[in-house]
MARNU-687352 format. One record per residue (C-alpha): residue number from 1; x, y, z. Coordinates in nm, 3 decimals. Layout:
// MARNU-687352
pt pos->NUM&u->X&v->Y&w->Z
...
This chain:
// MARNU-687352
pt pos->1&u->7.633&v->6.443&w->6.174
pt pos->2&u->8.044&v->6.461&w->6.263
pt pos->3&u->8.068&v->6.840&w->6.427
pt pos->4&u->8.283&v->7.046&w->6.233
pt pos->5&u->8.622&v->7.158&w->6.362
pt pos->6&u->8.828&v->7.477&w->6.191
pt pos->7&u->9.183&v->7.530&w->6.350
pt pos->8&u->9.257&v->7.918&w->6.265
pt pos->9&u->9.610&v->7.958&w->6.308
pt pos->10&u->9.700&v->7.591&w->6.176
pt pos->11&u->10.036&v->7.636&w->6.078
pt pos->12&u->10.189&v->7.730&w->6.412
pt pos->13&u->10.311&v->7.518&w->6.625
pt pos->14&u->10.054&v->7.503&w->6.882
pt pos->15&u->9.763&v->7.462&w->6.548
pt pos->16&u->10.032&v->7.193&w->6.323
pt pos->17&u->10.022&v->6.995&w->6.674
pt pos->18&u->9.670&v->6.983&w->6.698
pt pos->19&u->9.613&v->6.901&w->6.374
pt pos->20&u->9.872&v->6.604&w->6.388
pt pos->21&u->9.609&v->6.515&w->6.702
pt pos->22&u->9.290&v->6.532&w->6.492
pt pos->23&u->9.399&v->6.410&w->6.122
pt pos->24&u->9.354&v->6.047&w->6.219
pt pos->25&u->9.029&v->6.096&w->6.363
pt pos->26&u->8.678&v->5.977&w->6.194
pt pos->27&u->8.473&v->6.117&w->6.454
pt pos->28&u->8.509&v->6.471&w->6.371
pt pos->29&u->8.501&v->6.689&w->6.014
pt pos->30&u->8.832&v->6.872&w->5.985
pt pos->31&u->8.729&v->7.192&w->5.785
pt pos->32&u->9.048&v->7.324&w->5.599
pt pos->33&u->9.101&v->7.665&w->5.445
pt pos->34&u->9.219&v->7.760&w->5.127
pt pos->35&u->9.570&v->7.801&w->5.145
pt pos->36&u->9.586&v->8.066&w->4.920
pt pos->37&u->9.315&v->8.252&w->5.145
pt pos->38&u->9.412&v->8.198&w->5.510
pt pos->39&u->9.511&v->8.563&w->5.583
pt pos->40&u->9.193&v->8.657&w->5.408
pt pos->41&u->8.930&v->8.849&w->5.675
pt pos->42&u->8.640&v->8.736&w->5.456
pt pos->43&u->8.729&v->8.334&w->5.423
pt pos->44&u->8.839&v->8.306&w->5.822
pt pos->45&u->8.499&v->8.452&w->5.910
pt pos->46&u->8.311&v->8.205&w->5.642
pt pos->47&u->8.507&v->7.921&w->5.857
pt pos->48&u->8.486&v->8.023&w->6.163
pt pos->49&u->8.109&v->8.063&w->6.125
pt pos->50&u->8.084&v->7.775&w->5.951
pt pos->51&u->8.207&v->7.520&w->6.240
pt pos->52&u->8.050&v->7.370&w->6.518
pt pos->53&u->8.415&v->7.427&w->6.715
pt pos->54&u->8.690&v->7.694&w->6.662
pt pos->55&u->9.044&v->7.638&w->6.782
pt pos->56&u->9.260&v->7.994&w->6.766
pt pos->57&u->9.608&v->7.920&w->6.733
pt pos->58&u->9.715&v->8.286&w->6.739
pt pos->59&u->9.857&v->8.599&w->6.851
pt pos->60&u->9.670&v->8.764&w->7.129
pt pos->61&u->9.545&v->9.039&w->6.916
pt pos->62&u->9.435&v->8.801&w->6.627
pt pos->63&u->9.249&v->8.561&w->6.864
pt pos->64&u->9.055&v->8.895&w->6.983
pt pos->65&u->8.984&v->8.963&w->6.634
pt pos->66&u->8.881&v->8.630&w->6.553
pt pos->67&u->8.669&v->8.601&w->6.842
pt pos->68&u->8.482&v->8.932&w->6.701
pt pos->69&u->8.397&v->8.784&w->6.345
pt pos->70&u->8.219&v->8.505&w->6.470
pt pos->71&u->7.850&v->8.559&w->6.464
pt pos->72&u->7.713&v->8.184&w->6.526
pt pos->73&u->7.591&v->8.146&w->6.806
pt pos->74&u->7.651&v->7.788&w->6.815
pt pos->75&u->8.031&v->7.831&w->6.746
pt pos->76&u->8.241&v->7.714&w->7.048
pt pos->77&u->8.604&v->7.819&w->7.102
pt pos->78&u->8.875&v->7.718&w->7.238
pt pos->79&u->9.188&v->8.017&w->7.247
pt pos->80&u->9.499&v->7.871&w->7.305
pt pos->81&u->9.623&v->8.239&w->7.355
pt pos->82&u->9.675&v->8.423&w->7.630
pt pos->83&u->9.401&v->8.665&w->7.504
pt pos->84&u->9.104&v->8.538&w->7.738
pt pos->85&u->9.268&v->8.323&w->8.014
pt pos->86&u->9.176&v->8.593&w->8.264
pt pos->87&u->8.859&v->8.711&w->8.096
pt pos->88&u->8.493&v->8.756&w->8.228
pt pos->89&u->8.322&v->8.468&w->8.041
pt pos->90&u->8.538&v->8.280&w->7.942
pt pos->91&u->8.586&v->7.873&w->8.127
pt pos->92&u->8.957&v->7.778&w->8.237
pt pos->93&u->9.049&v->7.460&w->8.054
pt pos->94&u->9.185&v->7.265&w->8.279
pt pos->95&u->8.915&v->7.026&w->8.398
pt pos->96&u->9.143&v->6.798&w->8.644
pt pos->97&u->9.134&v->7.125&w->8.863
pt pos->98&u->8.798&v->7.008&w->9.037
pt pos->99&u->8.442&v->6.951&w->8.941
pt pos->100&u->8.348&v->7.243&w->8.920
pt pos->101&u->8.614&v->7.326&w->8.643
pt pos->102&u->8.542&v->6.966&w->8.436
pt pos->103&u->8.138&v->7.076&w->8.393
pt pos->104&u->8.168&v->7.472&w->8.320
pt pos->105&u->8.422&v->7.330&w->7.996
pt pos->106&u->8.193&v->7.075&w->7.883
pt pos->107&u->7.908&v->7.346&w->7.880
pt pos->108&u->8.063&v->7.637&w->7.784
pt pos->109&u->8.071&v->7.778&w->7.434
pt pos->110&u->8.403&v->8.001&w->7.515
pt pos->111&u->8.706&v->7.793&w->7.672
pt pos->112&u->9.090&v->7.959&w->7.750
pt pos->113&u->9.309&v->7.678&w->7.731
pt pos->114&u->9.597&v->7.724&w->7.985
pt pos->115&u->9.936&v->7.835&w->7.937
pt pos->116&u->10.253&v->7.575&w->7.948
pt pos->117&u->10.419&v->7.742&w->8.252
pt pos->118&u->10.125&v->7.846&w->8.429
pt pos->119&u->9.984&v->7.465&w->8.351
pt pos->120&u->10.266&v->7.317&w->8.570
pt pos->121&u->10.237&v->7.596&w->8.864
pt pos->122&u->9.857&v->7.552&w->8.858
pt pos->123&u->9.853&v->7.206&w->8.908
pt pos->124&u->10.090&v->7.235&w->9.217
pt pos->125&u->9.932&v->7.524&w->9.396
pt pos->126&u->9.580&v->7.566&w->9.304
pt pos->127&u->9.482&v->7.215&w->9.534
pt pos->128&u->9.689&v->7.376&w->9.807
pt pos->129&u->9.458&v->7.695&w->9.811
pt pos->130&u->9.145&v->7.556&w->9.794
pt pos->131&u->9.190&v->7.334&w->10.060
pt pos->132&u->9.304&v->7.596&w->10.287
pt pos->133&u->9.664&v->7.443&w->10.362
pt pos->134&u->9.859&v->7.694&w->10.182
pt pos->135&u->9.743&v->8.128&w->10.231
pt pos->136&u->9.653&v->8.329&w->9.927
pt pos->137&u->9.947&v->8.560&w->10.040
pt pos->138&u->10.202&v->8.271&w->10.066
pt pos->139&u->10.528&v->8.408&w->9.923
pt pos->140&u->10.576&v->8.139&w->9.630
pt pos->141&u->10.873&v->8.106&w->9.448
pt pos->142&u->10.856&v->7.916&w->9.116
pt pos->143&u->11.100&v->7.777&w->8.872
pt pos->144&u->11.016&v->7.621&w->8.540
pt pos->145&u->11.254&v->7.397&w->8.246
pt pos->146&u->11.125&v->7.419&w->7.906
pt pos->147&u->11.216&v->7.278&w->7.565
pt pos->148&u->11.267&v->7.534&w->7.290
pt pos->149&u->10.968&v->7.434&w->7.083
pt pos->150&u->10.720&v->7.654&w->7.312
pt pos->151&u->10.904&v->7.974&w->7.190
pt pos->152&u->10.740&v->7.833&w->6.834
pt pos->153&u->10.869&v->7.822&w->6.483
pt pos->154&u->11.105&v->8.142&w->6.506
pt pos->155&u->11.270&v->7.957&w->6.820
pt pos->156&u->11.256&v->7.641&w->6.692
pt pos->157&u->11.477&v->7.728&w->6.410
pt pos->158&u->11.711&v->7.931&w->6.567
pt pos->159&u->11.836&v->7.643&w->6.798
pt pos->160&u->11.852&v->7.439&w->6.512
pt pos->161&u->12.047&v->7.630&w->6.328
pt pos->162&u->12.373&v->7.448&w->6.259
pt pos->163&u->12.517&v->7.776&w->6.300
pt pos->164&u->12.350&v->7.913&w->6.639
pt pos->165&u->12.473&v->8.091&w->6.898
pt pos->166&u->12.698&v->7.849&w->7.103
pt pos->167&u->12.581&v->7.955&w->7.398
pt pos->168&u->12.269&v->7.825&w->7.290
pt pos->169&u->12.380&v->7.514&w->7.441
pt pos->170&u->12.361&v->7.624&w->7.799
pt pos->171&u->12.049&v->7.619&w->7.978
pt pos->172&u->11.922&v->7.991&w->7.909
pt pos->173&u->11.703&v->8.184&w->8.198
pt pos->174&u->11.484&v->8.447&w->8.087
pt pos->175&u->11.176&v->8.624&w->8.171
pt pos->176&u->11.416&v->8.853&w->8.393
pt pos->177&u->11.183&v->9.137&w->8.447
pt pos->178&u->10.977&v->8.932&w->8.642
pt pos->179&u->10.666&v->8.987&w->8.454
pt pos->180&u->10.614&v->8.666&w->8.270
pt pos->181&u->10.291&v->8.650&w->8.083
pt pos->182&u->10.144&v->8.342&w->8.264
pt pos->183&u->10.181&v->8.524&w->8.579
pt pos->184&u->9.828&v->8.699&w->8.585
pt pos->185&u->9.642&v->8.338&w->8.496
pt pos->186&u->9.854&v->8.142&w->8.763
pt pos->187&u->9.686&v->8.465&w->9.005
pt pos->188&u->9.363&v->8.447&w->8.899
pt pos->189&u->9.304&v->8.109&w->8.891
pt pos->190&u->9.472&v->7.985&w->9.169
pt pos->191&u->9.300&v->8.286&w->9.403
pt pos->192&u->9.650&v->8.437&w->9.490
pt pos->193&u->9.688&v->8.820&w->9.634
pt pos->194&u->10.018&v->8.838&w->9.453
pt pos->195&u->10.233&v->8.699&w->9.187
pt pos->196&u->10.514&v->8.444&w->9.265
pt pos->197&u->10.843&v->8.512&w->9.195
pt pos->198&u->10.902&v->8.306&w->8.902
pt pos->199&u->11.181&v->8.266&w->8.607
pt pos->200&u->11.104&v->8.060&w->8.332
pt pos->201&u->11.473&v->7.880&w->8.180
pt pos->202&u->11.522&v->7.786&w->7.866
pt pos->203&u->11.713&v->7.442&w->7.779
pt pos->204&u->11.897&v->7.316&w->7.487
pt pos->205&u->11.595&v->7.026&w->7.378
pt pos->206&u->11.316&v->7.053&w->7.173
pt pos->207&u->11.023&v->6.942&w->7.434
pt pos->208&u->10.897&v->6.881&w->7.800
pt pos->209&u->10.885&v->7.085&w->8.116
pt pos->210&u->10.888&v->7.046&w->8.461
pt pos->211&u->10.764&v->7.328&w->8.716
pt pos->212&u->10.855&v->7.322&w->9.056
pt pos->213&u->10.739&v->7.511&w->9.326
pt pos->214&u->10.939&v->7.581&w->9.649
pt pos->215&u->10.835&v->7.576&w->10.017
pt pos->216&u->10.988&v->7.666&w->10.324
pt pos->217&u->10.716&v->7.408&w->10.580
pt pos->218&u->10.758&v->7.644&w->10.892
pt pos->219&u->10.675&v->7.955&w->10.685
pt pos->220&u->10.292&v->7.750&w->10.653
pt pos->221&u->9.975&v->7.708&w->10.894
pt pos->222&u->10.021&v->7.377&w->11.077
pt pos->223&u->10.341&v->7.317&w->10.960
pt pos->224&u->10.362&v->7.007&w->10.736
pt pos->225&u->10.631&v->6.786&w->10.628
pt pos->226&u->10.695&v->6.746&w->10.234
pt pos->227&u->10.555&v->6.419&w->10.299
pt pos->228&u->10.197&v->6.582&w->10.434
pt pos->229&u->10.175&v->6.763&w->10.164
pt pos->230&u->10.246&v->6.493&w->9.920
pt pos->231&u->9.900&v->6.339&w->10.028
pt pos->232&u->9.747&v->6.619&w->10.024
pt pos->233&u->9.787&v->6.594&w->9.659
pt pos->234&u->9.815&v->6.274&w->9.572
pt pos->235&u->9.399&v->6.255&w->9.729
pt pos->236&u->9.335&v->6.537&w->9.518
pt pos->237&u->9.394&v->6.396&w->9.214
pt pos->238&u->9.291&v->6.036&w->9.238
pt pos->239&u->9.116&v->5.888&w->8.967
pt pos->240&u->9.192&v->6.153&w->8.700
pt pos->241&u->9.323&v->6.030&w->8.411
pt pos->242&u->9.559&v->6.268&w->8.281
pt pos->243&u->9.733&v->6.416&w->8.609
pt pos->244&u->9.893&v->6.177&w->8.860
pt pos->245&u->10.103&v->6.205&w->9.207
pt pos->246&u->10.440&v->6.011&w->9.163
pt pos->247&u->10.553&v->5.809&w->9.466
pt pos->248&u->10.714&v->6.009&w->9.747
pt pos->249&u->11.054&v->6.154&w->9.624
pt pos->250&u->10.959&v->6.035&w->9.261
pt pos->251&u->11.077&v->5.671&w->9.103
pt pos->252&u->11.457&v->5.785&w->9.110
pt pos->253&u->11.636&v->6.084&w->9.258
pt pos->254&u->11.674&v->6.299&w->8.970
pt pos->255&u->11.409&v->6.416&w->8.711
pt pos->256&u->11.396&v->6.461&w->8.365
pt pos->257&u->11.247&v->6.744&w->8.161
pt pos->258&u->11.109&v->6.550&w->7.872
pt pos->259&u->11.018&v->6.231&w->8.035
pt pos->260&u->10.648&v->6.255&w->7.933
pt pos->261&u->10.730&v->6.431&w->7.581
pt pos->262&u->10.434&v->6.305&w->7.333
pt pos->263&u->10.195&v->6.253&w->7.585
pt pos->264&u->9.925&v->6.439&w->7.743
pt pos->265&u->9.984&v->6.293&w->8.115
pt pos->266&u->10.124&v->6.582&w->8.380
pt pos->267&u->10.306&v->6.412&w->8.684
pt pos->268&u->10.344&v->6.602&w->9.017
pt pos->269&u->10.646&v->6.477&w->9.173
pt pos->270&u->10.654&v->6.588&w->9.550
pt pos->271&u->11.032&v->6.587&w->9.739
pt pos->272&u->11.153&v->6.714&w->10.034
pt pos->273&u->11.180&v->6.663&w->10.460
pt pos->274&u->10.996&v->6.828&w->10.746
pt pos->275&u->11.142&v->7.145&w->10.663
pt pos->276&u->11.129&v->7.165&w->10.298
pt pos->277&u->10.916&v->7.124&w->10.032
pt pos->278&u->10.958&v->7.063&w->9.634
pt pos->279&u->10.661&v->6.984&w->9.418
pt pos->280&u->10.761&v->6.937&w->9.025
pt pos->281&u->10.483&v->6.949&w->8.767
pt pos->282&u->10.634&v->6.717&w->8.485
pt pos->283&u->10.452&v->6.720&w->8.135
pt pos->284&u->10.531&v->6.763&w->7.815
pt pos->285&u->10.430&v->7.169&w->7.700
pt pos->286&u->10.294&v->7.102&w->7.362
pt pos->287&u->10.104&v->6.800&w->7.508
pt pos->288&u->9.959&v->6.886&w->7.836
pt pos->289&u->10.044&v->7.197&w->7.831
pt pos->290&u->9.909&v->7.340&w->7.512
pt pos->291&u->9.765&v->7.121&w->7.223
pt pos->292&u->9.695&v->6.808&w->7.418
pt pos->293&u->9.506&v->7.002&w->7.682
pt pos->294&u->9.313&v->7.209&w->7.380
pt pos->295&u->9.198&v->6.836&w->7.242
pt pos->296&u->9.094&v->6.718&w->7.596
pt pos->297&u->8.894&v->7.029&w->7.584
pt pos->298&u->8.760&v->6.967&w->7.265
pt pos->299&u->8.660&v->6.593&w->7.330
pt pos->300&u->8.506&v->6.722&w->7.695
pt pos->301&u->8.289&v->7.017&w->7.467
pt pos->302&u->8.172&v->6.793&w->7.181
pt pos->303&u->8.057&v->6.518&w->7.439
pt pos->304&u->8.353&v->6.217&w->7.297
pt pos->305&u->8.566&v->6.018&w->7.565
pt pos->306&u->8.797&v->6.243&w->7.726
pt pos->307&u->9.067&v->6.043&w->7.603
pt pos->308&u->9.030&v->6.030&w->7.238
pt pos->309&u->9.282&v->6.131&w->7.039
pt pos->310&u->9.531&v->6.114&w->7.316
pt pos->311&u->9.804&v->5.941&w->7.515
């Protein structure tokens, strides 16, 4: 039998995209609600009990809720919230992180899919802890482009508005208080003792990011050059299919935000000298960083090719 798969949540942006992922598929059952009933307690729990896999497309508090009305125990979910990223028993979905990360998703029956932002600082740093080469104290300073569609439909329309806010079309930093909500998943799962300091910005485009992470080489044990630590990562993630190292200093000396937009591939891109360090995690956020990386889940959970459904 084809497992069943209910998206709760399916006409956000994060739930439409996963859908568009899964439509085309014959190797799963999509389960649909009723239109008419999808804000009704009493049909979401029917679903949600009735599927062999749960994807929760919502609102922190909603995903809590939803998580509550299931009462299968064979239900497996994957939150693309931030409701659970941080939470005792719940798996990290992000299995390129080591081997240890790839087998507790394809057991688990409870799976946090990771946020955009902290998806691109995660990639970067995490390697660089666990190795040793870079403290849990290191002073990190982050930076990270987005596209407007990860601010979801209320966003999405306001840029494209004909009649917007012209200074919509500057590049827009926010997250100002320095209290981003990534920031306690890109601690926790990389092992730091603090928070970078990190702004998220804003640009005028609907999709792609690119997170970069700066070093100052003298300020870390042993003292490597950018292009030290550009092996250091580039033999951490050989062979995985969906994150890559670029060539030293990237294929051309400037990068662009939505150079991976509809796929689910996330690109470090390492610059720098012996004093200085840049490493950019390019991806697209609705691909790699939020409704590709819930289907890679999925396909890792339900035992199909990692790659199905995906670019």
């Amino acid at each position: 039998m084809k497992p069943v798969v209910f998206i709760d949540g399916r006409e956000g942006t994060t739930g439409l995209q996963i859908y568009d992922r899964l439509t085309p598929r014959t190797d799963i059952e999509l389960l649909l609600i009723d239109e008419e009933k999808r804000k009704d307690p009493a049909e979401r729990k029917k679903c949600l009990n009735a599927a062999d896999l749960v994807f929760l497309c919502l609102p922190d508090d909603a995903a809590r809720e939803a998580v509550a009305m299931i009462e299968n125990p064979n239900t497996r979910v994957i939150d693309a919230s931030t409701a659970h990223r941080t939470a005792p028993g719940w798996d990290y979905g992000f299995p390129e992180l080591s081997p240890r990360h790839r087998e507790a998703i394809i057991k688990s029956k409870r799976v946090a899919n990771p946020g955009c932002h902290a998806s691109g600082f995660i990639s970067a740093v995490y390697p660089l802890v666990q190795l040793g080469f870079l403290p849990a104290d290191y002073p990190l300073c982050a930076y990270s482009l987005t596209g407007y569609s990860g601010g979801g439909k209320k966003l999405i329309a306001e840029y494209q508005d004909p009649n917007r806010d012209p200074r919509h079309s500057s590049a827009r930093i926010y997250g100002t208080n320095l209290q981003h909500k990534h920031l306690p998943e890109m601690v926790h799962v990389c092992g730091l003792t603090a928070p970078p300091v990190f702004h998220p910005i804003l640009g005028d485009y609907i999709q792609g990011m690119a997170t970069t992470i700066l070093l100052h080489n003298n300020t870390i044990p042993g003292c490597p050059t950018a292009y030290n630590i550009y092996n250091i990562l580039d033999s951490y993630y050989e062979g995985q299919t969906f994150v890559s190292v670029a060539p030293f200093g990237g294929e051309e000396p400037v990068i662009y935000s939505d150079t991976l937009v509809g796929t689910n591939q996330l690109q470090l891109i390492v610059c720098g000298h012996e004093e200085q360090t840049t490493i950019t995690a390019l991806f697209d956020n609705l691909g790699k960083g939020a409704s590709g990386a819930a289907v890679q889940n999925m396909n890792l959970m339900l035992g199909f090719d990692e790659t199905a459904g995906l670019l």
